[in-house]
C-alpha positions in Angstrom: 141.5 75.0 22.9 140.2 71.7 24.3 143.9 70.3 24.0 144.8 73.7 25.6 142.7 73.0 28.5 143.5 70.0 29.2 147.2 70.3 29.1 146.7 73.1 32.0 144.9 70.2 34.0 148.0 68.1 33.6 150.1 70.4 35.0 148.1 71.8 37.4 147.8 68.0 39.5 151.4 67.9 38.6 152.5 70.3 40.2 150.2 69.8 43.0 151.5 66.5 43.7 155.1 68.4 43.5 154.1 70.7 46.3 155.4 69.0 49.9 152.9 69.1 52.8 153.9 70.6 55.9 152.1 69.9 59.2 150.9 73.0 60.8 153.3 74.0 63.6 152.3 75.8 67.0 155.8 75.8 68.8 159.2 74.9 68.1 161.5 74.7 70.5 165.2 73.5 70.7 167.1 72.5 73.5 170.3 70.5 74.4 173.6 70.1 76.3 177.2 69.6 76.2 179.0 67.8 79.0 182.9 67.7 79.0 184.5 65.3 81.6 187.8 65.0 82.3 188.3 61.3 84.2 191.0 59.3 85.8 191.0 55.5 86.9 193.0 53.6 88.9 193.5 49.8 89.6 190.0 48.5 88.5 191.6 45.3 88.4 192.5 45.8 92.2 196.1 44.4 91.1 198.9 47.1 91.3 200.7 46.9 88.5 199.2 44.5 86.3 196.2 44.8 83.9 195.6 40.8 84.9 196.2 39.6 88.8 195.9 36.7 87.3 198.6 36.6 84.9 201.2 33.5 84.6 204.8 34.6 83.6 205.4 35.3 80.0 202.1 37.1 79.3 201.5 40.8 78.8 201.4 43.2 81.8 200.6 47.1 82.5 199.4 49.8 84.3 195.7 49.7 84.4 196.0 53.3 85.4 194.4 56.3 82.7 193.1 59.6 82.6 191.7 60.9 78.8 188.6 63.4 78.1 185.0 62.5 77.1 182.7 64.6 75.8 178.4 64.2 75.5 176.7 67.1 73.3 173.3 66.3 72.7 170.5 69.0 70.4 166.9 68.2 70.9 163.6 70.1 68.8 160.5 70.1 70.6 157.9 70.7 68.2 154.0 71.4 69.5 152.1 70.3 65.5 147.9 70.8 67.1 147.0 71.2 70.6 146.7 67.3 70.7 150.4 66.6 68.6 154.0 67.0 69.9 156.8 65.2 68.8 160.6 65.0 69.5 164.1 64.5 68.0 167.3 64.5 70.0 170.8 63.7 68.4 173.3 62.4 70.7 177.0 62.2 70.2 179.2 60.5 73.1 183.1 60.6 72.2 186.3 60.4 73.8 188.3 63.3 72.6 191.3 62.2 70.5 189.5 59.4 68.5 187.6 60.0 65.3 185.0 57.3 63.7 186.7 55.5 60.6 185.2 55.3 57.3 182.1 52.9 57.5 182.6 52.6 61.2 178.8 53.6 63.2 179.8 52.8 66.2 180.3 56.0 67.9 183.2 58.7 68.3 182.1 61.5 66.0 179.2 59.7 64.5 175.5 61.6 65.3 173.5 58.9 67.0 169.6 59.0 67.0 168.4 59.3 70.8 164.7 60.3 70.4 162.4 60.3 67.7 158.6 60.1 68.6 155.4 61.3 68.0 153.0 62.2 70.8 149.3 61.9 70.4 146.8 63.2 73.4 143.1 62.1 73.9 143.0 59.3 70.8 140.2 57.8 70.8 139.0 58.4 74.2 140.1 61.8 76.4 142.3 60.6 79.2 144.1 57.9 76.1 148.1 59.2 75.4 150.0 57.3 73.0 153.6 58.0 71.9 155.4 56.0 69.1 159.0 56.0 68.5 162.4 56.2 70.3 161.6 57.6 74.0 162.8 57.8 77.9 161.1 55.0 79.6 161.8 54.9 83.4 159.6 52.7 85.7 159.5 53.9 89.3 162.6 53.7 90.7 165.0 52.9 87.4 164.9 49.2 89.3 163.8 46.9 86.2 163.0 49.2 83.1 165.5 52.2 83.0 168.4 52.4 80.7 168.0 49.3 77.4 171.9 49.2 77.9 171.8 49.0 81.5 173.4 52.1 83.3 176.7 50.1 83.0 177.3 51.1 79.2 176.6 53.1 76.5 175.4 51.9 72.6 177.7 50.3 70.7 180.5 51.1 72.7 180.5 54.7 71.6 182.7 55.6 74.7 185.1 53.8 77.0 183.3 54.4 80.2 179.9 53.3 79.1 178.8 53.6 82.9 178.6 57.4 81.9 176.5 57.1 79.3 173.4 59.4 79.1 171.5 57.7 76.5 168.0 55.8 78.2 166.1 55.3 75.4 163.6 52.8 73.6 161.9 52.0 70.4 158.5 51.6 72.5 154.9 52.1 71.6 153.6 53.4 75.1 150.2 53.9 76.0 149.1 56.5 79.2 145.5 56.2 80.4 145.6 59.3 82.5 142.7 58.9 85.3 144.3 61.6 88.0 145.4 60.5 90.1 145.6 57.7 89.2 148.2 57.1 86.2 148.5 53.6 83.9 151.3 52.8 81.2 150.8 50.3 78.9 154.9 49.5 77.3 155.8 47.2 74.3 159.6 48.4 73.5 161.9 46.5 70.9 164.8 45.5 72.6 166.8 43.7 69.4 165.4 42.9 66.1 168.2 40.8 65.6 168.1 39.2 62.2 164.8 40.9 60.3 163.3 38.7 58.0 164.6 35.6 59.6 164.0 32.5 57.9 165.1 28.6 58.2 168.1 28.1 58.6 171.2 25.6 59.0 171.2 27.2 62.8 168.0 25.3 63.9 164.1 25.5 63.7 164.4 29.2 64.5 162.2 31.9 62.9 162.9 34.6 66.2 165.5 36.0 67.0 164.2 38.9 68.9 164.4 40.8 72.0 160.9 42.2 73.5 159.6 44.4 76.1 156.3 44.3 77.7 155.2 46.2 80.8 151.8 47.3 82.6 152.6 49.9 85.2 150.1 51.2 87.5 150.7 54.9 89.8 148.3 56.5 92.4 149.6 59.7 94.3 147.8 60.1 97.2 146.9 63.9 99.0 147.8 62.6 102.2 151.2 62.9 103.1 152.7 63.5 99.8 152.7 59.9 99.7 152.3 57.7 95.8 152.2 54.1 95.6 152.9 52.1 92.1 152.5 48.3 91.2 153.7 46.9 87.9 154.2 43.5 85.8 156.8 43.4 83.4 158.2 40.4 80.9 161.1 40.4 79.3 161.4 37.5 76.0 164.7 36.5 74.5 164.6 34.5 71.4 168.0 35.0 70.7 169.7 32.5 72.7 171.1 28.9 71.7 172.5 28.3 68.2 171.9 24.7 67.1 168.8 24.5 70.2 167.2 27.7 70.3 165.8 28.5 73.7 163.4 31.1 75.2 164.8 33.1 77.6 161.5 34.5 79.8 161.6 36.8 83.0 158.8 38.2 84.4 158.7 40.6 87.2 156.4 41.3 89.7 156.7 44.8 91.7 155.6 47.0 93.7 156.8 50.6 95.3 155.5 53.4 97.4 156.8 56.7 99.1 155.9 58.9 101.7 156.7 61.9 103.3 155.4 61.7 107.4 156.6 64.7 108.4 158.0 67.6 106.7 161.1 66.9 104.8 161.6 63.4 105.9 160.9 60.9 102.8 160.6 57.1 103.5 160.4 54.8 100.6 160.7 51.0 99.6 160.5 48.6 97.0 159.8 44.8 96.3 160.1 42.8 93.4 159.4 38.8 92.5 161.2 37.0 89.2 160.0 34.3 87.8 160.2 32.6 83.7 162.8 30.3 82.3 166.5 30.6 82.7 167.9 29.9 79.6 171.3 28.1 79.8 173.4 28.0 76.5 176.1 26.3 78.1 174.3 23.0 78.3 171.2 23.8 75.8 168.8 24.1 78.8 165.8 26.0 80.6 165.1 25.9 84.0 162.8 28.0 86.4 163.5 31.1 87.4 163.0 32.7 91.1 164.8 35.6 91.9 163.7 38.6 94.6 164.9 42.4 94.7 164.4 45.0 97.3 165.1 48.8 98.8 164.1 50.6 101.6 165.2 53.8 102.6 164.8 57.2 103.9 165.9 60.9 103.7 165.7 63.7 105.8 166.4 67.6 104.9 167.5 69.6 107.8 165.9 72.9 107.8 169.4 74.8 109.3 172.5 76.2 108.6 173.9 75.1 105.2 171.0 72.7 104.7 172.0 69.3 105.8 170.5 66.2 103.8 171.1 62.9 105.5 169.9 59.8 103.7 170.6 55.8 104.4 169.7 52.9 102.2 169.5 49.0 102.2 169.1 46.7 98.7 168.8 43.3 98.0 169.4 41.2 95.2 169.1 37.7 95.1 172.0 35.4 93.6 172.4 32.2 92.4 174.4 29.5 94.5 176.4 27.7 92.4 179.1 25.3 92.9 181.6 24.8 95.7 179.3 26.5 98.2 176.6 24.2 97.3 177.0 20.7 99.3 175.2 18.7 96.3 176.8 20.6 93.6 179.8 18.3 93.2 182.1 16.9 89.8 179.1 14.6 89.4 176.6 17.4 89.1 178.9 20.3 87.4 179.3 21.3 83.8 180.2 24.3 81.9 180.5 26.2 85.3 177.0 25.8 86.3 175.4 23.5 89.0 172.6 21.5 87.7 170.1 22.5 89.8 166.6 23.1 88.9 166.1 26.6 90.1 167.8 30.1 88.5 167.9 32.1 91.8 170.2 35.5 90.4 168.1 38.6 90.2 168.8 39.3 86.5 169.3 42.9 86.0 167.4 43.4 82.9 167.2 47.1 81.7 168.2 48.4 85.1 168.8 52.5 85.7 170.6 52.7 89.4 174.1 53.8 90.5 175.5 52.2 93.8 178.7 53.4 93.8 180.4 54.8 90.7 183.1 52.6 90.9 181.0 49.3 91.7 178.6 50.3 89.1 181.6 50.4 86.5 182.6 46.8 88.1 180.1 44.3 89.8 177.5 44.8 86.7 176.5 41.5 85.7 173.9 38.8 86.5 175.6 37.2 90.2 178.2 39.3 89.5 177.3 41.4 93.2 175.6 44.8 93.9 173.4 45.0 90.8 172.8 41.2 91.6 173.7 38.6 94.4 174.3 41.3 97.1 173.5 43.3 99.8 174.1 46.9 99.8 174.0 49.1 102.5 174.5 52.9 102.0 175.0 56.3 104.0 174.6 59.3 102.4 175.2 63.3 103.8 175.3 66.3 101.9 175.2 70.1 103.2 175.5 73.4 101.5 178.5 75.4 103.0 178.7 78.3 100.6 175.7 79.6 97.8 175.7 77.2 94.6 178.1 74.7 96.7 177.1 71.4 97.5 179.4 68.9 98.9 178.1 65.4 99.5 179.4 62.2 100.5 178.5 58.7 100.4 179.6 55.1 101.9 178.9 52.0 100.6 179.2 48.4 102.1 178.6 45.2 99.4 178.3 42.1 100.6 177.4 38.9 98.5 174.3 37.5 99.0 175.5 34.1 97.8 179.3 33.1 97.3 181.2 33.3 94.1 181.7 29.5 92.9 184.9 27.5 93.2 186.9 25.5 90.9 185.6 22.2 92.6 189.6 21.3 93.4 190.0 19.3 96.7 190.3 21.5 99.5 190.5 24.2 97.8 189.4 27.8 99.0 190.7 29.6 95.2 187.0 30.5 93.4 187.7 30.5 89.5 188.2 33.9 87.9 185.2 35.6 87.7 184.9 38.2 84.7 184.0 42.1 85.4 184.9 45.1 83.8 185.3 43.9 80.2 188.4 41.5 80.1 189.7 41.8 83.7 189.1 38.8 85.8 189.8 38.5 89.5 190.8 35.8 92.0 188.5 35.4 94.5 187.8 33.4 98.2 185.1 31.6 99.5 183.9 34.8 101.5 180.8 37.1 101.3 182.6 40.7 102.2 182.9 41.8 98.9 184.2 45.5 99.6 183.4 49.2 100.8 183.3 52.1 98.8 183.9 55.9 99.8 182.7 58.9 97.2 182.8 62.2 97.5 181.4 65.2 95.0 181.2 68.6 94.5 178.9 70.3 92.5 178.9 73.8 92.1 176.1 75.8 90.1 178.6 78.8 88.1 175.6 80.1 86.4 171.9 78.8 86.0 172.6 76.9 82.6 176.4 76.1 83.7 177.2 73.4 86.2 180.7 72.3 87.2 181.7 69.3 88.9 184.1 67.3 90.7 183.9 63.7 92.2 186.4 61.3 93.7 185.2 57.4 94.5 187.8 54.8 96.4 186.9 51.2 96.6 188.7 49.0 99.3 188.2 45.3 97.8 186.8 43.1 100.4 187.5 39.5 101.7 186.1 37.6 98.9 189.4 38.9 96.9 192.8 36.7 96.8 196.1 38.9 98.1 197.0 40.1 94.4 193.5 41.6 93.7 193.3 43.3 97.4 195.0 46.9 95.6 192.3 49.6 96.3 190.7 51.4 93.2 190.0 54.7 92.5 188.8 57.5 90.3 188.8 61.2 90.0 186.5 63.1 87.4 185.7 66.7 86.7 183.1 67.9 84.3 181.5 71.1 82.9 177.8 71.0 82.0 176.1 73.5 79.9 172.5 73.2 79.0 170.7 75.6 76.6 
């Protein structure tokens, strides 16, 4: 009887261990979207005819000219565990239609991607003390610094041609939100790039990092008065991942602040200033130097309370560029290598983890560090919008881009011809010693067909500015339509 009882025991912590625990569940609640573009582009090169204005005879030349589909279908579960636990999952899939992911291949087309996966915990430890772990949106103010992890100028591992159009913004962050209303503070430390995990000695160098880290304090205060919030932050970004035989540290730090207002009813004013500094690491030449680099925006926008509900908004942004040789009296033959002057100073705003559009086209283009627009430029913008006809809104916006310093030369003797400076994945362009580096034109429609389906059409034109050579003075252009449908 004794081995009888016992033998029940057994089984009975058996097949209590068997049993899987479930968390309790409040709420569950899924959500997503699927967005189906159809797009066209048009002489991003700004060369008619030829992929390359640059190309000497004999070598490969074509159309730059496409139009193919893209689709972005995203599912998201909301789940509500206590009163004090949520967490979220979202699976992403961005494709353009026609190509399928080969065998092995995780790089996009039909493969599921993970967007969000993290787990929100309220009042831990103390009551106003928030902390969610995992892959998450983070977006700092104005999307300026910390935004998108790819930039909003593509999209993870290349899942899509246009990675511009990307939707996917988010981290592997541990954030912590002390939540003293009104006054808000986020403490971020996101993974950029784990890089090589486990990372030992090696024939490479003295390097045991390799990563790619996040950290950012971020303070918010909304004020009663006037609608009005001001936010300050500090935010570093470390890259170990630099140099092969010399590893160096690249280090930027930024120092910001914004605030908005709203003076009278339906007129919002807002600006934005920002300080770099760190160590520029240049791999070129297996050095660091200082960094100091400045960004800013001021703007305002006011809503017309008439017919068709006019919106009228104008902007001005700065970002600070690097002068570099051939505009630079004391960067001469003696003083140049590897196409960087040996100054002391790093002076281009670098973009970082940046989430703003100026200009669809541009933003496709002039993406880079110095590259203009995102950095080394000025940017002025108009912006008007009205509502002719219910669930129609029409809106058009101009852009100016100037370069805040001058793209380099190539150092030859009285010469004005800048070497080819690299946008747009391989397309290079010949360029002038001038600062007018183009306008822009765009024009959208959006028109609400239901209240979960939204249907879209936009058209941007970019006129190429002074700064560009005769064969890469072709304007560019692009058409897209899309159909939204969120559920």
């Amino acid at each position: 009887m004794s081995r009888f009882l016992k033998l029940m025991s057994i089984l009975a912590i058996v097949a209590l261990i068997a049993v899987p625990a479930f968390a309790e569940v409040q709420n569950v609640k899924v959500s997503g979207d699927i967005d189906s573009k159809a797009i066209s582009r048009n002489q991003y090169d700004f060369s008619n005819g030829n992929s390359n204005g640059n190309a000497q005879p004999g070598t490969f030349s074509y159309n730059d000219n496409d139009t193919w589909f893209n689709t972005t279908a995203r599912v998201q579960v909301d789940a509500d565990l206590t009163d004090n636990v949520s967490t979220v999952v979202r699976l992403l899939n961005e494709r353009d239609w026609g190509v399928e992911a080969p065998a092995g291949n995780t790089s996009g087309d039909t493969t599921i991607a993970l967007d969000l996966a993290n787990v929100k915990m309220k009042e831990i430890f103390c009551q106003p003390l928030a902390l969610t772990i995992g892959r998450q949106n983070i977006r700092l103010g104005s999307g300026l610094v910390v935004g998108d992890p790819d930039t909003n100028d593509m999209s993870v591992n290349g899942a899509a041609f246009a990675g511009d159009l990307s939707v996917r913004k988010s981290f592997d962050a541990i954030k912590a939100t002390l939540d003293y209303n009104p006054l808000t503070v986020d403490l971020i430390m996101a993974k950029i790039d784990s890089n090589t995990v486990g990372r030992a000695l090696t024939t490479t160098g003295s390097r045991t990092k390799d990563d790619v880290d996040l950290y950012a304090v971020n303070a918010a205060y909304k004020f009663n008065k006037y609608n009005s919030e001001l936010e300050g932050y500090l935010i570093t970004k470390i890259d170990q991942s630099i140099g092969t035989t010399t590893p160096l540290k690249d280090q930027v730090n930024v120092y910001g602040i914004r605030g908005s207002l709203e003076p009278i009813s339906k007129l919002i004013l807002d600006a934005e200033l920002a300080y770099q500094n760190g160590s520029y690491a240049d791999a070129t030449i297996s050095r660091t130097i200082d960094r100091e680099a400045w960004a800013g925006d001021v703007g305002a926008q006011l809503a017309v309370g008439t017919k068709w509900s006019p919106v009228l908004a104008a902007r001005y942004s700065y970002r600070s560029g690097q002068q570099s040789p051939g505009t630079d009296a004391d960067a001469d033959a003696e003083n140049y290598a590897g196409g960087q002057a040996k100054t002391n100073k790093y002076e281009a705003w670098d973009t970082m983890f940046e989430d703003q559009t100026h200009g669809i086209i541009a933003n496709a283009i002039f993406s880079n560090n110095n590259d203009g627009v995102d950095s080394n430029g000025h940017t002025i913008n108009v912006m008007a919008s009205v509502v002719p006809l219910q669930d129609l809104t029409v809106a058009v916006d101009y852009y100016h881009y100037l370069l805040a310093e001058k793209w380099y030369s190539d150092n030859q003797a009285g010469s004005t011809l800048s070497n080819r400076i690299m946008n747009n994945g391989n397309t290079s362009y010949e360029v002038k010693d001038k600062t007018d580096l183009g306008d822009e034109v765009d024009v959208s429609l959006a028109y609400d067909y239901t209240e979960d389906v939204k249907l879209g059409l936009t058209a941007g034109f970019f006129l190429p500015g002074k700064a560009f050579q005769t064969n890469n003075e072709n304007m560019a252009s692009t058409v897209m339509a899309d159909v939204k449908v969120s559920f």
